[in-house]
C-alpha positions in Angstrom: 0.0 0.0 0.0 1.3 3.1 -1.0 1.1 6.3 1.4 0.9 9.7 0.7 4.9 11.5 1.2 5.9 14.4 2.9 2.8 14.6 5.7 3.1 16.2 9.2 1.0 13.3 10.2 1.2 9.5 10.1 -2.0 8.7 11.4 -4.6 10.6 12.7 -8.2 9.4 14.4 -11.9 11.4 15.5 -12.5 10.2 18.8 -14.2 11.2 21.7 -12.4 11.4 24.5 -13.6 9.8 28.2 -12.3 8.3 31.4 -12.0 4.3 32.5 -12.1 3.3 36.3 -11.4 -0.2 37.2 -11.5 -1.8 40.8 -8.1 -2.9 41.5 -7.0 -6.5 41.9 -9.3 -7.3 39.6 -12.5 -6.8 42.1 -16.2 -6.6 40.5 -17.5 -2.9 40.6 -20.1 -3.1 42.8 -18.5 -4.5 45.5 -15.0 -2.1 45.5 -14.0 0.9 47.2 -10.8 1.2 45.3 -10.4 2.5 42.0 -8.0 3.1 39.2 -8.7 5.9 36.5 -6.9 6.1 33.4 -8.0 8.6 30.2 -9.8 6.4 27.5 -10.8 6.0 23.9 -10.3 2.9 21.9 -9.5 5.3 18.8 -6.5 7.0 21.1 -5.9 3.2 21.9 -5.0 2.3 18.6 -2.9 5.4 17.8 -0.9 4.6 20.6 1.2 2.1 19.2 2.6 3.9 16.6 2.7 7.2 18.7 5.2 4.9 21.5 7.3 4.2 18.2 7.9 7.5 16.9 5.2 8.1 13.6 3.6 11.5 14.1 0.0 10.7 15.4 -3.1 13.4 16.3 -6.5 13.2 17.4 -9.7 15.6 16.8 -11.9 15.3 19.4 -14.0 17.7 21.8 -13.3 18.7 25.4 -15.4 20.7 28.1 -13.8 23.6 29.1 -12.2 24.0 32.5 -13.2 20.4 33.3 -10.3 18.9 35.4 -11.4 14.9 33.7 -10.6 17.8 30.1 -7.2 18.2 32.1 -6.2 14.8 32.7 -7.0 13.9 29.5 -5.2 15.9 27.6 -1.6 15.2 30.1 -2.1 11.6 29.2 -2.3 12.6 25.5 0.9 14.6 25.5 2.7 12.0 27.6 1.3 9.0 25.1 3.2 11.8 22.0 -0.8 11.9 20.6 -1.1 15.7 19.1 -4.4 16.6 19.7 -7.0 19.4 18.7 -10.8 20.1 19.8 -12.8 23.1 20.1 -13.9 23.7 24.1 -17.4 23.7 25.1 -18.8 24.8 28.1 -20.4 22.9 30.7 -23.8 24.6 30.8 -23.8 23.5 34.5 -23.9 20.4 36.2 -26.4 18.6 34.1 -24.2 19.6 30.7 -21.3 18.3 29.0 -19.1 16.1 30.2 -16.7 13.4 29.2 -17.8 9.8 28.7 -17.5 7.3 31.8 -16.4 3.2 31.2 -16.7 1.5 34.5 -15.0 -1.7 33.4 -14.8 -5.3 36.1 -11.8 -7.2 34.6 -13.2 -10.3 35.8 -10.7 -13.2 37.3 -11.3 -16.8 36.6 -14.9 -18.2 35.4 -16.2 -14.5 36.5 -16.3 -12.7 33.3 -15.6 -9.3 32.6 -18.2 -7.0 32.5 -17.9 -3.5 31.0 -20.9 -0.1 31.9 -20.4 2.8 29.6 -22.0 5.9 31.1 -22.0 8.4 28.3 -25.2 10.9 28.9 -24.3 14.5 28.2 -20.7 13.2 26.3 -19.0 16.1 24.8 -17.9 13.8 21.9 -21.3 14.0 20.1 -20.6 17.0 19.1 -18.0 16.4 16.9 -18.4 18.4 13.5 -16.4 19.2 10.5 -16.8 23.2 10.7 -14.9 22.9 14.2 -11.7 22.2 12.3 -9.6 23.6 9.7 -9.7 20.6 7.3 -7.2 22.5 4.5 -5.2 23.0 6.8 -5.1 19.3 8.4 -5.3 17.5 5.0 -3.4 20.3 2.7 -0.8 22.1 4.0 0.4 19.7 6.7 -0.9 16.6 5.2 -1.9 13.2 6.9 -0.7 9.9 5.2 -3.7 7.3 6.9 -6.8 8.5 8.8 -8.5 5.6 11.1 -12.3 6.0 11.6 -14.6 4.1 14.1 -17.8 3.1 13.6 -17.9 3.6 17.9 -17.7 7.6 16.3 -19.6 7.4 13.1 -22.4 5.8 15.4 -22.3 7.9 18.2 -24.4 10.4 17.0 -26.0 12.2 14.1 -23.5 14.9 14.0 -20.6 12.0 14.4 -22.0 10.2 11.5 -21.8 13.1 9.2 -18.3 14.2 10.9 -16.8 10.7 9.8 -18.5 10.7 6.6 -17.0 14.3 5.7 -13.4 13.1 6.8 -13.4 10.1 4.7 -14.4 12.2 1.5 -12.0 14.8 2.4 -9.1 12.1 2.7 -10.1 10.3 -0.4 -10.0 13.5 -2.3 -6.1 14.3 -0.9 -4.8 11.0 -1.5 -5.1 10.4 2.3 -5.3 6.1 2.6 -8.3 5.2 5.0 -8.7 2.6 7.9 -12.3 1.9 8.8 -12.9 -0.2 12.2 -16.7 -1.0 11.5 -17.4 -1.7 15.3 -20.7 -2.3 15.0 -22.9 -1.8 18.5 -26.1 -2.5 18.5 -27.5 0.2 21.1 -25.8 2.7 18.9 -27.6 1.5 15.9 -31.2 1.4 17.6 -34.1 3.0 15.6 -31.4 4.3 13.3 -30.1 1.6 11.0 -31.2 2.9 7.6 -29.2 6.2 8.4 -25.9 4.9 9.4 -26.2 1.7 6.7 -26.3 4.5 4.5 -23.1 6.0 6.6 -21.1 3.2 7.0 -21.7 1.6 3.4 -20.1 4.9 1.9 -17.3 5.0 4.2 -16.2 1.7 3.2 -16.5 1.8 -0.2 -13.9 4.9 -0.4 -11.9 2.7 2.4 -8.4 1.2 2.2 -8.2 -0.9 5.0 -11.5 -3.0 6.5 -11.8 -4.2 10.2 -14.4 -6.2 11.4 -15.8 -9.6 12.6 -18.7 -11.6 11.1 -21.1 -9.6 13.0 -19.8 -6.3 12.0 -19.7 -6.8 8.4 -23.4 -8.4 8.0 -24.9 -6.0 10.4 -22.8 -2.7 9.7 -22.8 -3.2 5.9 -25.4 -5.7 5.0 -23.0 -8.4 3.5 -24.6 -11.7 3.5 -22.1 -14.8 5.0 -22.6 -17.9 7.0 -23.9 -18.1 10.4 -21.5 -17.0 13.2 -18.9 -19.8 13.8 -19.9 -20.0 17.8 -16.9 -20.8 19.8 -14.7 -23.0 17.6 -12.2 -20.6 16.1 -11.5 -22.7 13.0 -15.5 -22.5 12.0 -14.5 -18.4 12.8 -11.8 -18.5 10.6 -13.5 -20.5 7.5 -16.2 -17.8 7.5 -14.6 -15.0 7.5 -12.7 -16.2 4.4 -15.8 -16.9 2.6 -17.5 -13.8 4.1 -14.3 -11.5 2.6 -14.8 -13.0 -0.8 -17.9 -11.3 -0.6 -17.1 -8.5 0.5 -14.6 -7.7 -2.1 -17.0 -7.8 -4.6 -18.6 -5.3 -3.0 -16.1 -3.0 -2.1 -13.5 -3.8 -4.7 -11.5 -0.5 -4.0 -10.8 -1.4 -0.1 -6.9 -3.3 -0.4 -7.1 -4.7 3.1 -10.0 -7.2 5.4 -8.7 -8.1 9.0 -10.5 -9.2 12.4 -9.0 -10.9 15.5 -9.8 -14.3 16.5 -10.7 -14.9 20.0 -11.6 -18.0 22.1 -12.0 -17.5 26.2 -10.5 -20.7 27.8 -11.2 -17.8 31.4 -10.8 -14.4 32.0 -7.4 -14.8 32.6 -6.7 -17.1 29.7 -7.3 -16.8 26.0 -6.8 -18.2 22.5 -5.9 -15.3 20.3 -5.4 -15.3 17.0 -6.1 -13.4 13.4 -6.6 -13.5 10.0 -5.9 -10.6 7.0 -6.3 -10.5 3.4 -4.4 -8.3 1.3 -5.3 -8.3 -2.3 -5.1 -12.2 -3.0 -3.0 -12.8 -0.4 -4.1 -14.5 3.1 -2.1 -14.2 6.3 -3.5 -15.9 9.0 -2.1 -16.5 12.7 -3.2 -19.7 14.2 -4.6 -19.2 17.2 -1.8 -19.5 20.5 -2.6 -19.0 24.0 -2.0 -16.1 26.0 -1.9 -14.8 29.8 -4.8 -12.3 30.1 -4.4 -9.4 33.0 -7.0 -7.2 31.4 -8.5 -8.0 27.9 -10.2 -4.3 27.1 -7.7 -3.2 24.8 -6.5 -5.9 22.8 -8.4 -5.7 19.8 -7.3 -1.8 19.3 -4.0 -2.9 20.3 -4.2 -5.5 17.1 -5.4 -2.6 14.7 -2.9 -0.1 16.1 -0.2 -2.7 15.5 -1.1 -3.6 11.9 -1.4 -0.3 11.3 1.8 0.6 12.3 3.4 -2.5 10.5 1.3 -1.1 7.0 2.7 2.4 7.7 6.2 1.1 8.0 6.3 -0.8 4.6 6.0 -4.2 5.8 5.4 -7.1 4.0 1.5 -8.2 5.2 3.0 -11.2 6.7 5.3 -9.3 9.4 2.5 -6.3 9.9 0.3 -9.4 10.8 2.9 -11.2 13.3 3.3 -7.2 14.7 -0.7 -6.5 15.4 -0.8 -9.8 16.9 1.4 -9.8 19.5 0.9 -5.5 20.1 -2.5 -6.9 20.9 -1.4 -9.7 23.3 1.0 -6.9 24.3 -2.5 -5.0 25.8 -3.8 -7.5 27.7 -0.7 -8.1 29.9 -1.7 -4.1 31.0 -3.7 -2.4 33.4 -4.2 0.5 30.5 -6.5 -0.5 27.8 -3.4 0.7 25.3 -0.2 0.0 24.5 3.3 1.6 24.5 5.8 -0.1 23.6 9.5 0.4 24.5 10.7 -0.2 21.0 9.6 -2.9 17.9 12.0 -5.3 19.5 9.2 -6.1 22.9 6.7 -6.6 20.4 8.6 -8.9 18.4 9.8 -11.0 21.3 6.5 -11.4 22.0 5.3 -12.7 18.9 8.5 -15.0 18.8 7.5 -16.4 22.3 10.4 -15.3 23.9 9.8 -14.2 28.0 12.8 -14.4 29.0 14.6 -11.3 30.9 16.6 -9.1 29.6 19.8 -7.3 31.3 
């Protein structure tokens, strides 16, 4: 895949911003008193991989003025080297804007995670195209791949039309797209026409697909098998058949990925994933991994690949990368990843714990 040269920016994501607080030692929520809070998004999650290596990364997002949550969030930006730009809105008093809550439980053993997103009044949904200076981002300083969520383009109606504006601006500059489809269906509720319409046209303009079964047949309407249950093999098989598909209807997108996922428990996991690039399949069998905190992992895959893509790596090694960057996630209490150097990721993929002096 060929990237636009000479641009201030590597890769660059809408997102809206929010906090995560987890119970520590891996406690259920309702029954904790002690709390961890980190700065959230699974956009920012995915751009921190290749902001930890050095590639020039930026988010556009929103943030409520004078809010101290506004404050934190943007320290852990500048400390994760994630530019980032958002017009300020004022709170309009304790019942206005405010940044989006996820009160996650980990889970431990045969207790499962459970995740609650609290996002009334989010700031995010405001997101529109007039708030930034689009020559300017995708002219003069230039941005080689924009990654889009369908978390975003489903948030709300302004979001939808905020994503759809940025993948036609970055189609006509010659800026490469990534589209997560990350369908949820509470999102999508009374609305489904609307953003079917939304997403469809975002992925046919799209280089780079990401989904499961699910998202593709619910997001964008392509017909496959029935969902391969818990055997990751079944999994695999249709999503091969499902990309075939696909393809023919969105014949300009270059790449289709998705992780593979079996629980074994909370703190165990069979990951794996599959990616097609043009005719070419690279798959990654599934392995087991050590789980401390599995929110995370999948934008740790994406960010990963994405990084691996952006570097000029065959498909085979970008693959082996988003793999273990997303194993890399769920051995953290952060939903995100940043890596040391290439080298940690590598040794991860290779198997390879052993210290290092």
């Amino acid at each position: 895949m060929k990237f636009k040269e000479n641009a201030k920016y590597d890769l660059l994501a809408p997102s809206s911003m929010g906090v995560r607080i987890t119970p520590l030692d891996r406690q259920s929520v309702h029954t904790s008193a002690l709390y961890q809070m980190q700065a959230t998004s699974a956009e920012t999650n995915v751009l921190s991989i290749s902001a930890a290596l050095g590639l020039s990364t930026k988010v556009l997002t929103a943030f409520v003025s004078g809010s101290p949550i506004a404050a934190l969030i943007k320290a852990d930006l500048r400390k994760r080297n994630i530019c980032y730009e958002g017009k300020e809105f004022d709170q309009g008093g304790p019942w206005g804007y405010r940044h989006q809550f996820n009160i996650a439980d980990s889970g431990y053993g045969l207790r499962a995670p459970r995740v609650h997103n609290d996002r009334a009044g989010e700031v995010g949904k405001m997101l529109r195209m007039d708030d930034f200076d689009m020559e300017r981002l995708f002219q003069t300083e230039g941005v080689r791949l924009i990654h889009l969520s369908g978390l975003i383009a489903a948030l709300s109606v302004e979001t939808g039309q905020f994503c759809l504006e940025l993948a036609r601006k970055a189609k006509e500059t010659g800026t490469k797209i990534s589209f997560d489809l990350n369908h949820r269906a509470s999102f999508w509720k009374n609305r489904e026409a609307e953003l079917r319409a939304i997403f469809t046209e975002i992925a046919s303009i799209s280089d780079i697909l990401i989904g499961n079964e699910e998202d593709f047949q619910l997001a964008l309407g392509i017909k496959g098998p029935e969902a391969g249950g818990k055997d990751i093999k079944a999994m695999m098989d249709h999503f091969q058949s499902m990309i075939h598909q696909a393809k023919q209807a969105f014949p300009h997108v270059s790449v289709f990925a998705t992780t593979l996922r079996e629980v074994i428990s909370a703190n165990e996991h069979l990951w794996g994933a599959i990616m097609s690039n043009g005719d070419e399949w690279n798959i990654v069998e599934p392995r087991p991994i050590q789980v401390l905190d599995r929110i995370g992992g999948g934008d740790g895959f994406v960010g990963g690949m994405l990084y691996g893509l952006l570097k000029g790596w065959t498909p085979e090694k970008a693959m082996q990368f988003a793999w273990a960057s997303g194993a890399l996630v769920t051995t953290l209490l952060d939903d995100f990843g940043t890596p040391q150097d290439e080298e940690q990721i590598f040794s991860i993929w290779e198997g390879n714990a052993r210290v290092r002096r």
